[in-house]
VOBA-1610 file (N, C-alpha, C; in pm, whole numbers, padded with zeros to 5 digits, always signed):
BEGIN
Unk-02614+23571+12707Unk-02556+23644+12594Unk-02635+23612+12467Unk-02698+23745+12396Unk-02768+23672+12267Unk-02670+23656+12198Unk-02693+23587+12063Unk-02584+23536+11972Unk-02599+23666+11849Unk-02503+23672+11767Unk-02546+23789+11656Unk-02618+23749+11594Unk-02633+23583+11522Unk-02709+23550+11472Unk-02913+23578+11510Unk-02931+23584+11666Unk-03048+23653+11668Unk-03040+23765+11683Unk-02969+23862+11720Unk-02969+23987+11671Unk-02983+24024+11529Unk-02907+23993+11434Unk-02952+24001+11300Unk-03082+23943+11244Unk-03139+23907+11311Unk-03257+23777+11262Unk-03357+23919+11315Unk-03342+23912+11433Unk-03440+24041+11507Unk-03471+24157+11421Unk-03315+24184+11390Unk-03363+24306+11288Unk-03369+24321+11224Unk-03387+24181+11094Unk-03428+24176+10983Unk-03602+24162+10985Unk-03628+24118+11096Unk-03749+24115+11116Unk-03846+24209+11104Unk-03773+24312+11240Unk-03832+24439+11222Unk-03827+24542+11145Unk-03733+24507+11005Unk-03735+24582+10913Unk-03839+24544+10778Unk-03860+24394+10813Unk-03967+24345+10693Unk-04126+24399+10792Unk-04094+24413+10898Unk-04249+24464+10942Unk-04285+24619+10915Unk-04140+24690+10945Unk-04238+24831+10834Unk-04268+24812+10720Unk-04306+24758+10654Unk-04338+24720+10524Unk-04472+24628+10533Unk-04526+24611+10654Unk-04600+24511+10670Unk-04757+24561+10606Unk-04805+24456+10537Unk-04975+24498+10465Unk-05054+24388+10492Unk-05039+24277+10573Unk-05147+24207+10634Unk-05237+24238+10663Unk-05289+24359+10669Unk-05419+24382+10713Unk-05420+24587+10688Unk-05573+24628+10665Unk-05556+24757+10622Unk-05515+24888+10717Unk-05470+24788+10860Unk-05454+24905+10970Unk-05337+24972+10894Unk-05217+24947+10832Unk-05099+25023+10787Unk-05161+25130+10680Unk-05248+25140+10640Unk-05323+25260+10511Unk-05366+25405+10632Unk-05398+25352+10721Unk-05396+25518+10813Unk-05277+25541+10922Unk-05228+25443+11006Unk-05159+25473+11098Unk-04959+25530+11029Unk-04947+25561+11104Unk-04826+25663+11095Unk-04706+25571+11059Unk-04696+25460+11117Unk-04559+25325+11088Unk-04595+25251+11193Unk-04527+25164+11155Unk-04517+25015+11235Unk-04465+25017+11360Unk-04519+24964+11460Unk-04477+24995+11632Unk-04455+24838+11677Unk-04274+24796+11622Unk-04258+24660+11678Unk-04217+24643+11788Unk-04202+24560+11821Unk-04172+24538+11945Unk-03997+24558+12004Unk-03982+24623+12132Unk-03857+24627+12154Unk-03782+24581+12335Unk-03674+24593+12358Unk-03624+24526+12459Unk-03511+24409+12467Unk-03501+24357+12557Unk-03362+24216+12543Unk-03437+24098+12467Unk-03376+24082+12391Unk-03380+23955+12274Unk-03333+23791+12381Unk-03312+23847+12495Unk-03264+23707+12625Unk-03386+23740+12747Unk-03464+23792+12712Unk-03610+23873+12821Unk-03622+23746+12885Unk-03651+23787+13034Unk-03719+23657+13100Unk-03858+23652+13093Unk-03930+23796+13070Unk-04084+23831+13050Unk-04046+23892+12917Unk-04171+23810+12835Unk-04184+23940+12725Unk-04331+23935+12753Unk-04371+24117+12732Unk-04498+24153+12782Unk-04567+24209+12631Unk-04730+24173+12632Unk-04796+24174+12524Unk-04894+24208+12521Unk-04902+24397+12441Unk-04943+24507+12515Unk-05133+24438+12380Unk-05190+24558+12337Unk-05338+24505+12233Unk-05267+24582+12128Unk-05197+24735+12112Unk-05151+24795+12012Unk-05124+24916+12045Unk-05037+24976+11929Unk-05005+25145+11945Unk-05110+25243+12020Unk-05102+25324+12072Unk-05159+25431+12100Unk-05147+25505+12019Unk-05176+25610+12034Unk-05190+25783+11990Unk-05021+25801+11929Unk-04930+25808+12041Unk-04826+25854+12042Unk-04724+25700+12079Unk-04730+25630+12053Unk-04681+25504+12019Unk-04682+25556+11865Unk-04827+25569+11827Unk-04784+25547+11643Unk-04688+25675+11619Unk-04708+25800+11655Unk-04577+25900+11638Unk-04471+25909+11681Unk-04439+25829+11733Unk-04296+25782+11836Unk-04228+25671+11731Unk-04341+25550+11692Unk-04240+25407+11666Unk-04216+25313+11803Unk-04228+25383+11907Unk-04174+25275+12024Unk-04300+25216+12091Unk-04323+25088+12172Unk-04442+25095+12241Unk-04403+25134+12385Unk-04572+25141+12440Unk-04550+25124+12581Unk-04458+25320+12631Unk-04497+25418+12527Unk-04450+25558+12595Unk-04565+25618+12619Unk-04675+25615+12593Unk-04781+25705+12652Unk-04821+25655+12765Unk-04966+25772+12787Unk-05004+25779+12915Unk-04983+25624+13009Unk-05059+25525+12955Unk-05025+25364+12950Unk-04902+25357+12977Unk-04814+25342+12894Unk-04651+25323+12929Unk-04641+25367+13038Unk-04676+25491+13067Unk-04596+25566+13208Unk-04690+25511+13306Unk-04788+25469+13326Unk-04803+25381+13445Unk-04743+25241+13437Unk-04727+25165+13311Unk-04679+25089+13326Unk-04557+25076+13359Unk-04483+25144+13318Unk-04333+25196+13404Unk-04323+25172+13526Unk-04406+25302+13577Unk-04447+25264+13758Unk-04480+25128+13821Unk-04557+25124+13780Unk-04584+24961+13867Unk-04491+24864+13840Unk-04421+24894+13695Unk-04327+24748+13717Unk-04185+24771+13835Unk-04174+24915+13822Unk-04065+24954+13946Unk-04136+24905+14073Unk-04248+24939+14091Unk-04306+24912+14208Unk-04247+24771+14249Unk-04331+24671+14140Unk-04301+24540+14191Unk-04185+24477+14128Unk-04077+24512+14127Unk-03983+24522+14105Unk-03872+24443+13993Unk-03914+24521+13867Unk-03956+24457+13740Unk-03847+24589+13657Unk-03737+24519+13664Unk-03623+24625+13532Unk-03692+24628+13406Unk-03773+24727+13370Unk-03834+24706+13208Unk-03664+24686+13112Unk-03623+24726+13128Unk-03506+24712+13087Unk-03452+24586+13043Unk-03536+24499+13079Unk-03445+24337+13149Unk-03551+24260+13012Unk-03730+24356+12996Unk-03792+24302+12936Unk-03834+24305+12821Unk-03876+24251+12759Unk-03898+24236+12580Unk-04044+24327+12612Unk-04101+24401+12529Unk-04238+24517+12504Unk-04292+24443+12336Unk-04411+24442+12351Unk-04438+24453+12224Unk-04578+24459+12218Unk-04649+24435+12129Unk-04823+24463+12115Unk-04886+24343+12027Unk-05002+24313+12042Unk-05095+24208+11940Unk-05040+24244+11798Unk-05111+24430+11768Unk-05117+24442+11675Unk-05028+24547+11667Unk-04939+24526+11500Unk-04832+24651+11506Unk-04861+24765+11459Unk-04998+24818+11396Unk-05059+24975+11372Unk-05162+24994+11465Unk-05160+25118+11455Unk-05268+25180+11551Unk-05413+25237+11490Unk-05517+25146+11538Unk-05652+25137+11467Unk-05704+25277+11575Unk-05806+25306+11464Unk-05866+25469+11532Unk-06010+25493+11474Unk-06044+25609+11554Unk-06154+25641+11488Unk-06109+25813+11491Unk-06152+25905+11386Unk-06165+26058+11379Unk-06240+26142+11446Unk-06213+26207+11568Unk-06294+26259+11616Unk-06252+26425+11608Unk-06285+26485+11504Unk-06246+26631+11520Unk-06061+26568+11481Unk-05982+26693+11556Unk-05833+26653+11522Unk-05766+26508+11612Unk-05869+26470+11738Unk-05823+26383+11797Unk-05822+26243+11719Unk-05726+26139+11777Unk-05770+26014+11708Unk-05738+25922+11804Unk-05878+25866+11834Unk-05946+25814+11933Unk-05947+25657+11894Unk-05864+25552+11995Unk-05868+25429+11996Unk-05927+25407+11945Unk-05921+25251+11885Unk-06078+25176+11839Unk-06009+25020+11873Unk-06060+24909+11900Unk-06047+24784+11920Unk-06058+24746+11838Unk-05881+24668+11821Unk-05837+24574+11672Unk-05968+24402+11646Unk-05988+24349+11543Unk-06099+24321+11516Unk-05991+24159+11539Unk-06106+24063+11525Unk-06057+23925+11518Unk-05943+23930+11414Unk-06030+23969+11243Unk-05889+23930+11141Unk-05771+24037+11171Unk-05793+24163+11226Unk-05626+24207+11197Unk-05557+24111+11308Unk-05636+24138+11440Unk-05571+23998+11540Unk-05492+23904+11445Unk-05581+23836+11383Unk-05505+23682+11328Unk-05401+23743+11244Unk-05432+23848+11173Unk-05309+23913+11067Unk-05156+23915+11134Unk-05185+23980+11229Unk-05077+24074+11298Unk-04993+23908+11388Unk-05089+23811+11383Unk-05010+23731+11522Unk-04893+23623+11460Unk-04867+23670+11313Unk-04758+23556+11260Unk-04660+23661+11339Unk-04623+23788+11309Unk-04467+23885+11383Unk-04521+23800+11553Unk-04608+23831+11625Unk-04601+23830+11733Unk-04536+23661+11766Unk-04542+23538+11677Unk-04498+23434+11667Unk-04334+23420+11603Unk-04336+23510+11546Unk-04199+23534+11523Unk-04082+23547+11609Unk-04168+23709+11724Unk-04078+23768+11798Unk-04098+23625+11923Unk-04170+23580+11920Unk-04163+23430+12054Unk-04035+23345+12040Unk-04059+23341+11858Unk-03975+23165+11880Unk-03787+23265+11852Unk-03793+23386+11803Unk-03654+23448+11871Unk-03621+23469+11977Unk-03734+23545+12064Unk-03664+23526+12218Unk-03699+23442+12312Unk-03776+23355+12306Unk-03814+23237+12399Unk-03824+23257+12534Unk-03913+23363+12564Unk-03909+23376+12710Unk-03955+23267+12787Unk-03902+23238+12898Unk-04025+23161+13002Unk-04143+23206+13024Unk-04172+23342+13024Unk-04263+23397+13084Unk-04359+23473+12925Unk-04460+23489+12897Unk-04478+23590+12815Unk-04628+23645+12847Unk-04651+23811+12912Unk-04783+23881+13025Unk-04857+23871+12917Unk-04983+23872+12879Unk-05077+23934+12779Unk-05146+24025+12925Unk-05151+24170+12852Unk-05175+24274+12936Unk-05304+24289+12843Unk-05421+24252+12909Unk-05548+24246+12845Unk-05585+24151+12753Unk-05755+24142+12695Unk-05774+24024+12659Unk-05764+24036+12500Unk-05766+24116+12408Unk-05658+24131+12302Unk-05524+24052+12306Unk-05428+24080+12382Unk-05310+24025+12402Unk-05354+23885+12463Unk-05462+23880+12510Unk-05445+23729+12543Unk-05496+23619+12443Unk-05594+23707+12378Unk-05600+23631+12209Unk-05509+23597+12111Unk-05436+23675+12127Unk-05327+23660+12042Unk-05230+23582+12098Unk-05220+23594+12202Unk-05103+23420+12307Unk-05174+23356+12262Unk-05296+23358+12306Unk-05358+23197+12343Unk-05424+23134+12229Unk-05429+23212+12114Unk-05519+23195+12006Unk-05635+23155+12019Unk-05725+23212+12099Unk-05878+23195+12102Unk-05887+23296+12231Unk-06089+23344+12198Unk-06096+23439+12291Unk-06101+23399+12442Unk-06071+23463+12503Unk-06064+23402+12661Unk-06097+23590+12726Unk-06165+23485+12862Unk-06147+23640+12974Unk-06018+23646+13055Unk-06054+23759+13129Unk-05927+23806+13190Unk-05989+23727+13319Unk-06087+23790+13374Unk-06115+23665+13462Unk-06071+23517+13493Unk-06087+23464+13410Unk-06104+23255+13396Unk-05915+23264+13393Unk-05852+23323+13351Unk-05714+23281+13326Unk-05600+23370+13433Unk-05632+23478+13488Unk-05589+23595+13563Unk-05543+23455+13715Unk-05373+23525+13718Unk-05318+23472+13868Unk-05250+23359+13860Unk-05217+23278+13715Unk-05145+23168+13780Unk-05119+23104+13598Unk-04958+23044+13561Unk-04916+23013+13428Unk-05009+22934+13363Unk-05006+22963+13227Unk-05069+22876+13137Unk-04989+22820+12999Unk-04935+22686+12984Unk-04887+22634+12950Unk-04863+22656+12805Unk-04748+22711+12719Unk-04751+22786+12553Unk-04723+22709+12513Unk-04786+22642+12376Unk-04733+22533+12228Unk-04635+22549+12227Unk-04536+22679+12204Unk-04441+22719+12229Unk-04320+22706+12265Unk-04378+22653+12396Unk-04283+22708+12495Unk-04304+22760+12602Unk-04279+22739+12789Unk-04298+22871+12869Unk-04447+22886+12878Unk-04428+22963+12986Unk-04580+22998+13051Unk-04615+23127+12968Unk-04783+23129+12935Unk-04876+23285+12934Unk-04887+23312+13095Unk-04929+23443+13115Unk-04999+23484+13216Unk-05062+23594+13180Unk-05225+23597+13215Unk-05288+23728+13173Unk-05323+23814+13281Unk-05303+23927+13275Unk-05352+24052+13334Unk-05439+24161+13257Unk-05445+24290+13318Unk-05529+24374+13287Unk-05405+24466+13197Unk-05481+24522+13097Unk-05386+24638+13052Unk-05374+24762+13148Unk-05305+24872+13119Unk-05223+24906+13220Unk-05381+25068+13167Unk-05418+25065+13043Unk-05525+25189+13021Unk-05633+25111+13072Unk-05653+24998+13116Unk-05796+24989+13174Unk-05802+25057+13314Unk-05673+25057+13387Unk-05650+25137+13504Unk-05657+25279+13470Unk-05625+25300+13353Unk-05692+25497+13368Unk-05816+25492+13366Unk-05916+25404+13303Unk-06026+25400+13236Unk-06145+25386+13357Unk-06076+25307+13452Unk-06196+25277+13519Unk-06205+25368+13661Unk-06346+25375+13706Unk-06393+25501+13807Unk-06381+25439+13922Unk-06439+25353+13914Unk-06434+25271+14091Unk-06333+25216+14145Unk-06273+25218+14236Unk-06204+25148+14323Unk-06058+25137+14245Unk-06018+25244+14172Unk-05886+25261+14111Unk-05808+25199+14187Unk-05774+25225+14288Unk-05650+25194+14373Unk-05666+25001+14377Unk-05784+24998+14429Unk-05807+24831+14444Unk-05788+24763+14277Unk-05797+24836+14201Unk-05744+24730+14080Unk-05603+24795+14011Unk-05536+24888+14045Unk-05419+24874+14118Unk-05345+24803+14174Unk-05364+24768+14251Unk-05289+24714+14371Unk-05314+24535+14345Unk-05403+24508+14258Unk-05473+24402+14227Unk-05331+24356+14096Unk-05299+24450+14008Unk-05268+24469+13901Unk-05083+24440+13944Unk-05090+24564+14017Unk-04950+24528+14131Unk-04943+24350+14115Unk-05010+24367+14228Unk-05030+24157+14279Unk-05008+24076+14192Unk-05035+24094+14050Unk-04994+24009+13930Unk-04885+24030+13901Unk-04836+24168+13879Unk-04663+24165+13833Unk-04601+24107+13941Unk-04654+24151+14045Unk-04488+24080+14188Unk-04505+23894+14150Unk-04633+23841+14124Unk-04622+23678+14101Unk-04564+23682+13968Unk-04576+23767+13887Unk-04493+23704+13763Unk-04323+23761+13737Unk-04305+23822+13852Unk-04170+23833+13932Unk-04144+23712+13974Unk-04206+23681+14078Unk-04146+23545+14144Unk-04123+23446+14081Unk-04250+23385+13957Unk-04222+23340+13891Unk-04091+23301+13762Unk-04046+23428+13768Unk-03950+23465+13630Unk-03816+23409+13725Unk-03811+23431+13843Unk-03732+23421+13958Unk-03735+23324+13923Unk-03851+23233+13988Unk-03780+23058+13974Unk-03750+22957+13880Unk-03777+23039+13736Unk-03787+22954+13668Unk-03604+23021+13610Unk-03533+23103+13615Unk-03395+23119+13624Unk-03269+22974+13643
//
C-alpha cells in the first residue's frame, strides 16, 4: 500500500518537472514526459527519452517502441501495470527534417541535467529492480558510460538501493536488419530473468 504521503510527494514532483529548465531540451519539445506507473513497482524501467509522440501525448513508452514494449513484457509475463515507466531524459531532443522530427541522442550534460528527477523518482519508489533499456538509461543508473554488452544478463548492485539490470531498448529492435527475431527473443530472455528475479526478491 503506498502511503499518501508518497503519493503527494510524487505529484508534487511531477508538477515541479513541467516547469523543468535544466537543460535547453524544454525550449523545443512540446512538455515534459515524466515518468508514470505504481509508486510500490517491483521493476521500474528506464526508457533514453520521449519520442515523437511521447512528447504529444505527455505519457512514455506509447509509440511505435511502447507497443512492442507492451508485447514482450506480456510475453514474458510482466503486468506493465504492476510497473513504474520512465526515461533518462524528460524532453524530447530532435533534429528537423522537412515536417518530420527525427530523434537525436541526448548528450552527456542533458544526461547529467535530467538524472537529479530520475534520482528523485528512485528514492520515492524504491524498487528492487530498476531495467535501463539501453545504454543512455544505463548512464543514467549507473552514472558512467558503460556497454550493453559488459553489464547485459545478471543484477548490478545500486548506491541506492536494489539491483540495475541492463538491456536493449525496445527501438533498437525496430532498428536493426539482421536476425530481428534472434535479438528478440534475446531481449525476451532478459525480461523473463528480470521476472524471476522481481519474483524472488518479493
Amino acid at each position: 500500500m503506498v502511503g499518501a504521503n508518497t503519493i503527494r510527494a510524487w505529484e508534487a514532483l511531477r508538477g515541479e518537472a513541467k516547469g523543468c529548465t535544466r537543460c535547453d531540451l524544454y525550449k523545443c519539445a512540446t512538455q515534459t514526459v515524466f515518468g508514470e506507473g505504481r509508486l510500490d513497482a517491483p521493476i521500474l524501467f528506464v526508457g533514453e527519452q520521449p519520442g515523437d509522440q511521447e512528447d504529444l501525448a505527455g505519457k512514455p513508452f506509447v509509440g511505435p517502441a511502447g507497443r512492442l514494449f507492451d508485447a514482450a513484457l506480456e510475453e514474458a509475463g510482466i503486468d506493465r501495470a504492476r510497473t513504474y515507466v520512465t526515461n533518462a531524459v524528460k524532453h524530447f531532443k530532435f533534429v528537423r527534417r522537412g515536417k518530420r522530427r527525427i530523434h537525436d541522442k541526448p548528450n552527456g550534460g542533458e544526461i547529467a541535467a535530467c538524472r537529479w528527477w530520475l534520482g528523485q523518482e528512485l528514492a520515492l519508489i524504491r524498487p528492487p529492480l530498476a531495467v535501463a533499456l539501453g545504454a543512455t538509461a544505463a548512464r543514467a543508473l549507473l552514472g558512467k558510460v558503460v556497454t550493453i554488452s559488459a553489464l547485459r544478463g545478471r543484477g548490478h548492485p545500486l548506491a541506492e538501493g536494489g539491483e540495475a539490470w541492463v538491456t536493449v531498448h525496445p527501438s533498437y529492435l525496430l532498428r536493426v536488419r539482421d536476425d530481428r527475431d534472434a535479438h528478440y527473443a534475446r531481449f525476451l530472455d532478459d525480461l523473463r530473468r528480470i521476472a524471476e528475479r522481481a519474483e524472488a526478491l518479493r
